[in-house]
KOLMIZA-407085 format. One record per residue (C-alpha): x, y, z; residue in three letters. Coordinates in steps of 0.2 Angstrom, whole numbers, padded with zeros to 4 digits, always signed. Example, Ala and Ser with C-alpha at 12.3 -4.5 7.8 and 13.67 -1.06 7.14 Angstrom:
2
+0062-0022+0039ALA +0068-0005+0036SER 
***
This chain:
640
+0029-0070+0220UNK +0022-0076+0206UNK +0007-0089+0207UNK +0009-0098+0190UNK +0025-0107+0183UNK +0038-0095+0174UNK +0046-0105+0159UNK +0067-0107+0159UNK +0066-0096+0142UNK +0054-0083+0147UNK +0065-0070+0141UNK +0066-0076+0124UNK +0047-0080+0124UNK +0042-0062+0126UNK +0056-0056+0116UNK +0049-0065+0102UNK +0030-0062+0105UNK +0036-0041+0106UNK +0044-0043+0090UNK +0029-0051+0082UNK +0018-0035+0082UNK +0002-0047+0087UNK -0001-0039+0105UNK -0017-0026+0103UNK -0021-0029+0085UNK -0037-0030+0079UNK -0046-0049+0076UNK -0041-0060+0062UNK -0050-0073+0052UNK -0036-0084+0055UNK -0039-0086+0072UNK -0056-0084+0072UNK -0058-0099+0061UNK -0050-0109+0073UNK -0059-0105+0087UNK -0076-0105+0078UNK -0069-0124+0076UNK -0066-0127+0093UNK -0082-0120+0100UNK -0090-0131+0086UNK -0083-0147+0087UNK -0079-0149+0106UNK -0097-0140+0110UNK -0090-0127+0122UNK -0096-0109+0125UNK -0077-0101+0127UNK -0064-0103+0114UNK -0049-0094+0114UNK -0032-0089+0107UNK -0020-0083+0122UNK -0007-0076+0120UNK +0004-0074+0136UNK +0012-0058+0141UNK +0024-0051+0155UNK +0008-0049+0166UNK -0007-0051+0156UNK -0014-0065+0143UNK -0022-0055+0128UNK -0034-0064+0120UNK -0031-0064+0100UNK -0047-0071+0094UNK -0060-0074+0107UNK -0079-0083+0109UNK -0090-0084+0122UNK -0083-0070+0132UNK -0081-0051+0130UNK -0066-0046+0140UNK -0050-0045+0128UNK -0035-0047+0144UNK -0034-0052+0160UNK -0020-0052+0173UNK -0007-0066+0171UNK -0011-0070+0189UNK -0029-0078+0187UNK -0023-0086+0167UNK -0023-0105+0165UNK -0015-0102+0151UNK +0000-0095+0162UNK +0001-0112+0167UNK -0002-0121+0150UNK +0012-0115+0141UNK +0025-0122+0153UNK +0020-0139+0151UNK +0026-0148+0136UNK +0009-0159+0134UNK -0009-0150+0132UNK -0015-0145+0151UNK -0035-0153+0154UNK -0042-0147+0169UNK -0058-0161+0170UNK -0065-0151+0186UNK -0057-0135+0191UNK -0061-0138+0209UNK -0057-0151+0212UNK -0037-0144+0209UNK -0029-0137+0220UNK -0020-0126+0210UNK -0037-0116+0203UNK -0052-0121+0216UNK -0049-0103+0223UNK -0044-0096+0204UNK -0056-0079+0201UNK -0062-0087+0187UNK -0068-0101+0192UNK -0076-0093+0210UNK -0084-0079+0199UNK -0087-0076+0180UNK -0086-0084+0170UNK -0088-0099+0181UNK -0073-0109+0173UNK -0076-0127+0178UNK -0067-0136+0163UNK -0051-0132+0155UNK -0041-0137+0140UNK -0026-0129+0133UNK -0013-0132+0119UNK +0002-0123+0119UNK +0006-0112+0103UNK +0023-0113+0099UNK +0037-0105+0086UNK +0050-0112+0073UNK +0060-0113+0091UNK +0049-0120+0100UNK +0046-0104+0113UNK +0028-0106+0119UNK +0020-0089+0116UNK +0001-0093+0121UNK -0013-0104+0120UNK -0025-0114+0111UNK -0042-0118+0124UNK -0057-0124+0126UNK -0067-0118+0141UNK -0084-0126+0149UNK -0095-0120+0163UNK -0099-0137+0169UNK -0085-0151+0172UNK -0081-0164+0156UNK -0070-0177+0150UNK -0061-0176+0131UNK -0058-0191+0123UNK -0043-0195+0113UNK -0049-0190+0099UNK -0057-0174+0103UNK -0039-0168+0112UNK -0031-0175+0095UNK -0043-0161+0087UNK -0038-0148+0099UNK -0020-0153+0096UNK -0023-0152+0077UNK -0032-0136+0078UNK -0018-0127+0088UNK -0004-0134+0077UNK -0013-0122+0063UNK -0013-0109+0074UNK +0005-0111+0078UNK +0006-0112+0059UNK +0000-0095+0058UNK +0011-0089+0070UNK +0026-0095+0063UNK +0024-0088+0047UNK +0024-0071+0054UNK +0041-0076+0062UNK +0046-0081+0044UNK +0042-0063+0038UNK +0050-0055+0053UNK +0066-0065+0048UNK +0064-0060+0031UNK +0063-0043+0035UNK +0081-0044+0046UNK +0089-0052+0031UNK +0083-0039+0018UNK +0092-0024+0030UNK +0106-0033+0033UNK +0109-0037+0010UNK +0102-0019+0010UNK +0118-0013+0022UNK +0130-0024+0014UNK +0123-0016-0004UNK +0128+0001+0004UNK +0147-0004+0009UNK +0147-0009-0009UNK +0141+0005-0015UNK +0151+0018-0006UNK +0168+0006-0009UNK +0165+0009-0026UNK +0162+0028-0025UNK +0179+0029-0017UNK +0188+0021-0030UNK +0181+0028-0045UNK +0184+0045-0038UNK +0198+0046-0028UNK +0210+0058-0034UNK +0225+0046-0034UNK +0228+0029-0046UNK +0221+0013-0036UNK +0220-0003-0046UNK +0220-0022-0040UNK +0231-0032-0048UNK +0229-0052-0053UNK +0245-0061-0048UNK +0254-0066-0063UNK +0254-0044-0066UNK +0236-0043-0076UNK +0224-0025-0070UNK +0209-0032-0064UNK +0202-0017-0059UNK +0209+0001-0063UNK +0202+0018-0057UNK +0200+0037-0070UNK +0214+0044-0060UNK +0228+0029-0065UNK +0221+0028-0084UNK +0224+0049-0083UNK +0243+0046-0077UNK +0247+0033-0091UNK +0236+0040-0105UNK +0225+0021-0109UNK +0210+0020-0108UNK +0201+0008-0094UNK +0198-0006-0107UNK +0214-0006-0116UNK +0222-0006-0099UNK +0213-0019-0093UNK +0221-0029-0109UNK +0238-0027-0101UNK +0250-0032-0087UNK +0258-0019-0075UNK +0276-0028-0083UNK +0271-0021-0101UNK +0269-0002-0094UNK +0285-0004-0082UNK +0300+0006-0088UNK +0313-0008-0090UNK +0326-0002-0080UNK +0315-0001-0064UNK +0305-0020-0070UNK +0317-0028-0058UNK +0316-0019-0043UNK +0297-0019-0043UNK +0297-0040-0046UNK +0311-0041-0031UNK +0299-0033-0018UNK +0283-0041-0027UNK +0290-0059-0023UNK +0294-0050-0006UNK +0277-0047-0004UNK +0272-0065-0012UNK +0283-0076+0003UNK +0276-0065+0018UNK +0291-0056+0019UNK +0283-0039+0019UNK +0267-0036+0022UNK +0267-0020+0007UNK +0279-0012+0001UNK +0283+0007-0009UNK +0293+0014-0024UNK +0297+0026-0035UNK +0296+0016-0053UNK +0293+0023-0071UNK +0278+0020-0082UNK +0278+0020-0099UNK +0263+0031-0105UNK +0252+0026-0122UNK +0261+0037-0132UNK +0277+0031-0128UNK +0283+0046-0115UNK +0290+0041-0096UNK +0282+0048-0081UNK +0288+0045-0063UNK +0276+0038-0049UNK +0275+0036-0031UNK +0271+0015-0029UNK +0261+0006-0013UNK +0259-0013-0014UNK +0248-0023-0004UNK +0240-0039-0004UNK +0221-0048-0001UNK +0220-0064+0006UNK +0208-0076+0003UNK +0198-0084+0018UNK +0207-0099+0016UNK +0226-0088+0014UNK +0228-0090-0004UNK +0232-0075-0012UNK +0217-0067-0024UNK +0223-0050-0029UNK +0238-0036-0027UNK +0231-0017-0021UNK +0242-0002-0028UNK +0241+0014-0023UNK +0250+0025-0038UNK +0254+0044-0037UNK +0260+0052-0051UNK +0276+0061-0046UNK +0281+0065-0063UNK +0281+0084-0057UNK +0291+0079-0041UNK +0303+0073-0048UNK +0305+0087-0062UNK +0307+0100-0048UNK +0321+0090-0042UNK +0330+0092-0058UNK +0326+0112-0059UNK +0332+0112-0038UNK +0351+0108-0048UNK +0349+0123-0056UNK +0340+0135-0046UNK +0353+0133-0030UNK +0348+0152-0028UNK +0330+0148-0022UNK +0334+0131-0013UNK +0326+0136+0003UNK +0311+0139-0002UNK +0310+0125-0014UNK +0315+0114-0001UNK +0300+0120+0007UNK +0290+0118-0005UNK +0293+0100-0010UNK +0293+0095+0010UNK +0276+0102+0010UNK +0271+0091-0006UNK +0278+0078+0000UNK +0270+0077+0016UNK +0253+0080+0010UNK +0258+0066-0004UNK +0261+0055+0011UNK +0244+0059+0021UNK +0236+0057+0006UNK +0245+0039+0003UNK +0242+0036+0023UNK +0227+0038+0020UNK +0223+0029+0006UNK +0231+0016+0014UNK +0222+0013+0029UNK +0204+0018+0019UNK +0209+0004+0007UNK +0211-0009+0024UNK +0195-0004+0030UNK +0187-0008+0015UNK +0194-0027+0015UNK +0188-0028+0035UNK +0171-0021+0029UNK +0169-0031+0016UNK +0176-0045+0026UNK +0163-0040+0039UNK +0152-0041+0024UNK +0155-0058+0018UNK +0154-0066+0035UNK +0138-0058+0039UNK +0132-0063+0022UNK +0137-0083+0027UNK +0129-0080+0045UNK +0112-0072+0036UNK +0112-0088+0023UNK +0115-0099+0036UNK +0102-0094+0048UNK +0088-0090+0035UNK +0072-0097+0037UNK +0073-0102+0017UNK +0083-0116+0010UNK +0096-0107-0001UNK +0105-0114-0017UNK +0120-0108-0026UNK +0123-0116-0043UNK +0137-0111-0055UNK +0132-0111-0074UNK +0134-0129-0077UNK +0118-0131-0064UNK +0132-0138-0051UNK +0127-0135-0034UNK +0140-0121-0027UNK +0131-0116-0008UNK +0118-0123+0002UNK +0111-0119+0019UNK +0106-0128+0034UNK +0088-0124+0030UNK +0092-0132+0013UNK +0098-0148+0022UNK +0082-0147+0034UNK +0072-0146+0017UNK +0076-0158+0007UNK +0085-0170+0018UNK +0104-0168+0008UNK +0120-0163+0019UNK +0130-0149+0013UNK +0147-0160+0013UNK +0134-0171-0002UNK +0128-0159-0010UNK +0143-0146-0015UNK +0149-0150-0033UNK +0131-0163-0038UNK +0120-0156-0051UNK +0106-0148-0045UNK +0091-0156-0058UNK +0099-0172-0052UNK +0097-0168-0033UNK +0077-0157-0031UNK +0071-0155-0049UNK +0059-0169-0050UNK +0063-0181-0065UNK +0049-0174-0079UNK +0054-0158-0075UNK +0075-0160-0077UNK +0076-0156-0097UNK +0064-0142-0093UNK +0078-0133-0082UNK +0091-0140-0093UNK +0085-0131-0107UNK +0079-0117-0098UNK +0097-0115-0091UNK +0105-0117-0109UNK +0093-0102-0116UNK +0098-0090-0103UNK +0114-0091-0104UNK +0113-0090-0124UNK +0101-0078-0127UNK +0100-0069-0110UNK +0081-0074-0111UNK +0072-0080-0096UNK +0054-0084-0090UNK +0059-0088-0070UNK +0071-0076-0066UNK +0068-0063-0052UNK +0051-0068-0048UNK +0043-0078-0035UNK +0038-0094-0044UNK +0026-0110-0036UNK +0036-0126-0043UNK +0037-0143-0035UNK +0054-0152-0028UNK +0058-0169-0021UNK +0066-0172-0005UNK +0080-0186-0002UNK +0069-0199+0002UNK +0058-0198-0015UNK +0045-0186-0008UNK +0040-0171-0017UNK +0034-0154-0010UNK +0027-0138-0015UNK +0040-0123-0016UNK +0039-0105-0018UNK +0056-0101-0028UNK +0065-0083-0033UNK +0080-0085-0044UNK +0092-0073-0046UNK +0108-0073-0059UNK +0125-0065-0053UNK +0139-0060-0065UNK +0156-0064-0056UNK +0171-0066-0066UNK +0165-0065-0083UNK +0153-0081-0077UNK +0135-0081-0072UNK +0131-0088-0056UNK +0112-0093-0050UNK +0105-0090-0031UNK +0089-0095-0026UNK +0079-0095-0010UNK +0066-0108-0009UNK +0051-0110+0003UNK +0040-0126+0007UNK +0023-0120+0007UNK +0018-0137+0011UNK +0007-0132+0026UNK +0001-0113+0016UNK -0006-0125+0004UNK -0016-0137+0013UNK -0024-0119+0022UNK -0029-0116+0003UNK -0037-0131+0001UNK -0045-0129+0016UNK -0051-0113+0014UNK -0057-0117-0005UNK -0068-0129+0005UNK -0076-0118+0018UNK -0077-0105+0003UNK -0088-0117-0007UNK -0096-0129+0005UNK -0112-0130+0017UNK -0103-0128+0033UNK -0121-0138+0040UNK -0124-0152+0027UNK -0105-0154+0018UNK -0113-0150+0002UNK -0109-0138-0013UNK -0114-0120-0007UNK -0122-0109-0019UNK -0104-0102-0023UNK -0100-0119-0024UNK -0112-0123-0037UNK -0108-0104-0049UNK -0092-0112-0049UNK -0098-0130-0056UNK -0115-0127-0066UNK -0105-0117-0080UNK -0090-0131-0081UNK -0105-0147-0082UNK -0115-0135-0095UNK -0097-0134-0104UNK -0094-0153-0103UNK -0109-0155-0110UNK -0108-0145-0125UNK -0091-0153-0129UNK -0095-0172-0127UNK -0113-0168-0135UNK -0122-0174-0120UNK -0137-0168-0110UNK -0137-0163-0090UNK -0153-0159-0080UNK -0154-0148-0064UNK -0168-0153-0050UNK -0173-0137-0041UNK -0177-0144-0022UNK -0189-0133-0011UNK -0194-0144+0008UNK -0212-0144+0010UNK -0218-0141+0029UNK -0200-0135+0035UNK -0205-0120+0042UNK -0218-0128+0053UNK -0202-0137+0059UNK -0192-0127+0067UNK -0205-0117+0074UNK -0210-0132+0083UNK -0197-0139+0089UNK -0182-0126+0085UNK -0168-0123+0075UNK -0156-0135+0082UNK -0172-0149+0076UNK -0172-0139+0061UNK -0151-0142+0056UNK -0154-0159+0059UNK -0167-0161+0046UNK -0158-0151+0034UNK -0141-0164+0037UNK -0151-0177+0037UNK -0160-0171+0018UNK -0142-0168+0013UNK -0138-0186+0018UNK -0153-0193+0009UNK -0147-0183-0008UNK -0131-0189-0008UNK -0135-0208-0006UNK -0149-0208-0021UNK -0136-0199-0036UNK -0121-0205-0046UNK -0104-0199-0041UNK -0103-0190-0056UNK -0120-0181-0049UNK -0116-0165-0036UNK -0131-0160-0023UNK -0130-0143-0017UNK -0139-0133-0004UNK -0143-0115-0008UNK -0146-0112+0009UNK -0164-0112+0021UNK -0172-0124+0015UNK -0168-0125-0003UNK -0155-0137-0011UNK -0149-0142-0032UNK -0144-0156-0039UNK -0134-0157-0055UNK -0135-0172-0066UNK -0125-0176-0080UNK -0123-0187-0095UNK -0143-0189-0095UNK -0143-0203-0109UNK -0161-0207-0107UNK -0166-0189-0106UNK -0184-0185-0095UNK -0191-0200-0092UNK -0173-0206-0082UNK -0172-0190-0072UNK -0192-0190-0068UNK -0188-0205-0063UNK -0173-0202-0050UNK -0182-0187-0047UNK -0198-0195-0039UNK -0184-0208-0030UNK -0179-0193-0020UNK -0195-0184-0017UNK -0198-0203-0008UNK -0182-0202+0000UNK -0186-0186+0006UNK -0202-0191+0013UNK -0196-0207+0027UNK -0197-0204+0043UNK -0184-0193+0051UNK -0181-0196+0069UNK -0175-0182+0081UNK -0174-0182+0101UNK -0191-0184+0105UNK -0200-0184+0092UNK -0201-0190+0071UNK -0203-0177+0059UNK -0208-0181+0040UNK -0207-0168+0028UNK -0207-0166+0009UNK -0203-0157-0005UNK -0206-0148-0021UNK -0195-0153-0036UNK -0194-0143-0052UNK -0184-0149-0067UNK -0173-0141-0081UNK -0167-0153-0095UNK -0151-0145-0103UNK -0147-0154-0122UNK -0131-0150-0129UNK -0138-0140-0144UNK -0146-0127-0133UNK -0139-0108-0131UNK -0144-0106-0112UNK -0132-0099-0099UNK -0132-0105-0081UNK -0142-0095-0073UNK -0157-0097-0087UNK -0153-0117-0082UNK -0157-0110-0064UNK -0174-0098-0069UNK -0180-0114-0078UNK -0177-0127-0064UNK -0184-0114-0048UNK -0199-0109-0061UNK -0203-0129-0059UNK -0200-0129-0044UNK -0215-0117-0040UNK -0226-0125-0051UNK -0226-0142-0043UNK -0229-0132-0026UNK -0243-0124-0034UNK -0249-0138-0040UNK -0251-0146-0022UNK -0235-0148-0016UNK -0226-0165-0013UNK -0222-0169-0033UNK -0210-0166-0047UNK -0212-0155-0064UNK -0203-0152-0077UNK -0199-0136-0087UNK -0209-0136-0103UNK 
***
C-alpha cells in the first residue's frame, strides 16, 4: 500500500510525463537556471526539479546533492504534487507524516521542505519545484511568492515541450490526410474507366484521361462544357428523368446506357452510374459518374443479328464481358464510396485537429474576412467563434498602424502572386479583445479552392518565450554580483556610445577602475566579505554618474565606466573622477568589522574627430589605470 497520496488523474500524469521524453535525459540550462535561483535567493543548499514517476521521483536539474532518483516511497515531492497550494514543511519532525522519512532520519538530513507543483497546459501535476534545508526555517510571503514564480517558469518550460509534442501529433495526422489525397487522386487519373464529378446544373468539374479517350476532347475543352451538350438527343431525356430522381432522394444512384456525341461529331454507346455527394450540411455539392464505353458492346450485338451461326459462343463471350464490365463498375462503385468516407473521415479529423490545437487558427477568404477560427483562437484573443465568422480580420487582431500594411499586402498577392510573409514563420504583434496587444509567432499559408485563394494561418503567443529572452539577455550581459554591465555587456555598449558620439559630434570618456587593497580583503576576512565589498563599490558607482553614464564590472576587482556627452572635456570628468575615487574610499561596514579600500582610476578622453576603435579606448583607459597605480596608488590619470 502506498505511503504518499496518489492523484485522481494519475493515469494521465504519467501518460503525459512518458510522452514528454524528459525522464533520463541529460541536465538542461533551463532547469538549472532556476534552481541556481532558488538555492540563491531562498539561501538553501538543495534545490531541485522532480519529476515524479510510477515509483521513483528523477531529479531533472539537481543542487546540493548527488543522487539523480530516489524511490517514490521516501519523495515529498510524491506528496507535493497532490496538493493544489505549494507544500512547506517548517520542521520535518515535527510532522507526522515525515518524522520517520529516510531522509530526514539519515542523509541528507531533510529538516525543511518547500515544493511547488509543476503543471501542464491541463493542469496534470508532473513534478516538483523545492527548496530543501538541513536545519528547520520559515519562508515569508514573499520568498514562497518567489518560489511560486520560479516554478511557474519551469512549468513554462514544460509546457512548451507539450506544445511541440502536439505539434508533432498534428503534422502526422495533415501528413496522413495528404496521403488519402494523394492516392484519391492516383486512382482517378488512372483508372481504366471514365469517372467525372459533375456540378448540378450538368457542368464537368473534374474529368479523368480515360472519359476525354471515349469522347475525343480534351480535359480543358471538356471542362468548358455540360454533360447536356455531349448527350445524344434522343437519350437527354431519360438521363434528366432519373437525374431529378436522383436530386429528390428517390434513388440513391442510378445506371444507363445513353449515347455521347464524340468531338468529331461520331456517336459512341456507354455504360452510365450516377451518384451523389452530400454536403455536411445535406445540400447537394457535386454528381459522381462512372462511364464505360460500350461502343463495342453494343456493336457485337448488331453483328450477333447476323452471325446466328456462332450465337453460342458469342453469347458466351459478351456474358463474360459483361460480367467483368459489372465487377469492374462494382467496384468502382464501392472504391469511389470509400473515398467520400475517407475523406469524410478526413475532414472531421482535420476539424477535430483544428480544434484541439495548441495554436490559435485563422481562416480568411480573399477579401481578409475571417472564414474559421478555433477554440485556441478564442482563448487568444478573447473573440467567440459565433463573433468572429464573416468580420474582417485587420479589423479584429491587426493592430490599427499595422491594418493598411496587410491590406496592401493582401491586394499585392493576390495581383502579382508576390509575397514577403507567406510560408514562413514570422514574429508580429496582435491585439486581443480587450485592447491589449501580444507577441505572435505567425505562418501563413495561401490555398486555391475554386478558382479563389483562401489564407490559413496558425499563430502562437510567445508572450512568456519573450520575457525568457529578455531575461536571458540580462543574465547574458549583466554582473549576476553587482547588477552591473558585465564585460559582454560593455563590448555590446562602448562601440554604439563611440558611434553616438561620432554622429552628434560629441565627446565620451572611459574611467578604468582597479580597487586598491582588495586582495588583502578577502584574504582576511573571506570571499563572502569580499562580494559585499564589490556590491557595495557597484552601489557607490551608480549613485555618483548620470543616467545617461553605464558602470560596468569586468570582473575581480576591476569595473568601467562610460561617460558620454563630456561637454567640458578633462577637467569635468577628472573631476567626477576624484568624486568616485572618494566615494570609493568611505567606510564600508561588514559583519564585524569596517573595511576601507581604494582605487586606481585611469582615464581615456574620446573626441569625436578621433579614429580609435573600442578596444584602443580600452588599451588607453587600463594604460592609466596602471600608471596612477604606479604612481602610489589612490589617484586618477589620464591618457596623454
Amino acid at each position: 500500500m502506498a505511503t504518499y497520496p496518489i492523484p485522481p488523474d494519475e493515469e494521465d500524469r504519467l501518460n503525459l510525463l512518458h510522452a514528454l521524453n524528459i525522464l533520463d535525459t541529460p541536465s538542461e540550462e533551463a532547469f538549472d537556471r532556476m534552481t541556481r535561483l532558488v538555492a540563491l535567493i531562498l539561501d538553501v543548499p538543495i534545490a531541485l526539479v522532480s519529476l515524479v514517476d510510477t515509483d521513483r521521483q528523477w531529479f531533472k536539474s539537481r543542487i546540493g546533492i548527488d543522487e539523480n532518483e530516489t524511490p517514490r516511497e521516501v519523495a515529498f515531492c510524491a506528496h507535493a504534487i497532490a496538493q493544489t497550494t505549494p507544500l512547506i514543511v517548517t520542521d520535518t519532525k515535527q510532522d507526522s507524516r515525515f518524522m520517520s522519512n529516510a531522509l530526514v532520519t539519515g542523509n541528507p538530513n531533510i529538516r525543511f521542505y518547500a515544493g511547488v507543483p509543476l503543471r501542464s497546459i491541463g493542469g496534470l501535476a508532473i513534478g516538483t519545484l523545492c527548496a530543501i534545508d538541513s536545519k528547520p526555517r520559515q519562508l515569508s510571503p514573499d520568498e514562497i511568492s518567489i518560489l511560486v514564480d520560479l516554478a511557474a517558469l519551469v512549468s513554462k518550460e514544460m509546457q512548451m515541450r507539450e506544445v511541440l509534442l502536439s505539434h508533432a501529433r498534428s503534422e502526422q495526422a495533415i501528413q496522413a490526410m495528404e496521403d488519402i489525397e494523394a492516392r484519391f487522386r492516383t486512382i482517378f487519373e488512372r483508372a481504366g474507366i471514365g469517372i467525372a464529378m459533375v456540378a448540378p446544373n450538368g457542368g464537368w468539374l473534374r474529368v479523368n484521361d480515360a472519359l476525354c479517350q471515349i469522347v475525343g476532347y480534351s480535359q480543358d475543352e471538356l471542362l468548358k462544357l455540360t454533360f447536356q451538350d455531349i448527350t445524344h438527343p434522343d437519350d437527354l431525356d431519360t438521363d434528366l428523368s432519373l437525374l431529378q430522381q436522383l436530386i429528390n432522394n428517390d434513388i440513391d444512384h442510378y445506371q444507363l446506357e445513353k449515347r455521347y456525341i464524340t468531338k468529331s461529331g461520331r456517336s459512341v454507346w456507354i455504360q452510365l452510374i450516377v451518384t451523389k455527394k452530400l454536403s455536411n450540411n445535406g445540400e447537394l455539392e457535386y454528381f459522381i459518374s462512372i462511364i464505360k464505353n460500350v461502343q463495342e458492346q453494343k456493336e457485337a450485338e448488331a453483328s450477333l443479328a447476323e452471325l446466328r451461326k456462332d450465337l453460342d459462343s458469342r453469347v458466351e463471350t459478351r456474358t463474360r464481358d459483361l460480367k467483368l464490365a459489372n465487377e469492374m463498375l462494382s467496384a468502382s462503385i464501392a472504391q469511389q464510396l470509400r473515398f467520400e468516407q475517407e475523406l469524410r473521415r478526413r475532414e472531421a479529423e482535420l476539424q477535430m485537429v483544428l480544434q484541439n490545437a495548441n495554436d490559435a487558427y485563422v481562416c480568411i477568404d480573399h477579401h481578409g474576412v475571417i472564414r474559421d477560427w478555433n477554440q485556441q483562437a478564442e482563448h487568444t484573443f478573447g473573440w467567440s467563434r459565433e463573433e468572429v465568422i464573416g468580420r474582417p480580420l485587420d479589423e479584429t487582431i491587426i493592430p490599427a498602424s499595422m491594418r493598411e500594411a496587410h491590406r496592401a499586402g493582401l491586394a499585392c498577392y493576390l495581383a502579382t502572386g508576390k509575397h514577403h510573409v507567406l510560408n514562413q514563420h514570422n514574429e508580429l504583434t496582435a491585439v486581443r479583445r480587450d485592447g491589449m496587444t501580444l507577441p505572435v509567432e505567425v505562418r501563413i499559408s495561401p490555398l486555391f479552392i475554386d478558382g479563389k485563394t483562401i489564407f490559413s494561418a496558425f499563430l502562437h503567443d510567445i508572450t512568456e518565450r519573450k520575457k525568457a529572452e529578455a531575461i536571458h539577455e540580462f543574465e547574458a550581459t549583466h554582473d549576476a554580483l553587482t547588477g552591473l554591465y558585465n564585460r559582454r555587456g560593455m563590448f555590446n555598449l562602448l562601440p554604439a556610445a563611440i558611434a553616438r558620439a561620432k554622429r552628434t559630434q560629441t565627446s565620451l570618456a572611459l574611467l578604468y577602475i582597479d580597487l586598491d587593497g582588495f586582495k588583502q580583503i578577502n584574504d582576511t576576512h573571506g570571499h563572502d566579505a569580499g562580494d559585499s565589498v564589490l556590491r557595495v563599490i557597484g552601489t557607490r558607482l551608480q549613485e555618483n554618474i548620470r543616467q545617461t553614464d553605464t558602470a560596468v564590472r569586468l570582473g575581480g576587482d576591476e569595473f568601467t565606466i562610460v561617460l558620454e556627452n563630456t561637454k567640458h572635456g578633462t577637467p569635468d570628468v577628472n573631476m567626477l573622477a576624484q568624486k568616485i575615487l572618494e566615494a570609493i574610499q568611505q567606510p564600508i561596514q561588514l559583519d564585524s568589522t569596517t573595511a576601507v579600500i581604494s582605487a586606481s582610476i585611469g582615464i581615456a578622453i574620446h573626441h569625436a574627430d578621433d579614429i580609435i576603435n573600442a578596444d584602443q579606448l580600452i588599451s588607453q583607459a587600463d594604460s592609466a589605470m596602471y600608471e596612477a597605480k604606479n604612481a602610489g596608488k589612490a589617484r586618477v590619470c589620464v591618457h596623454k
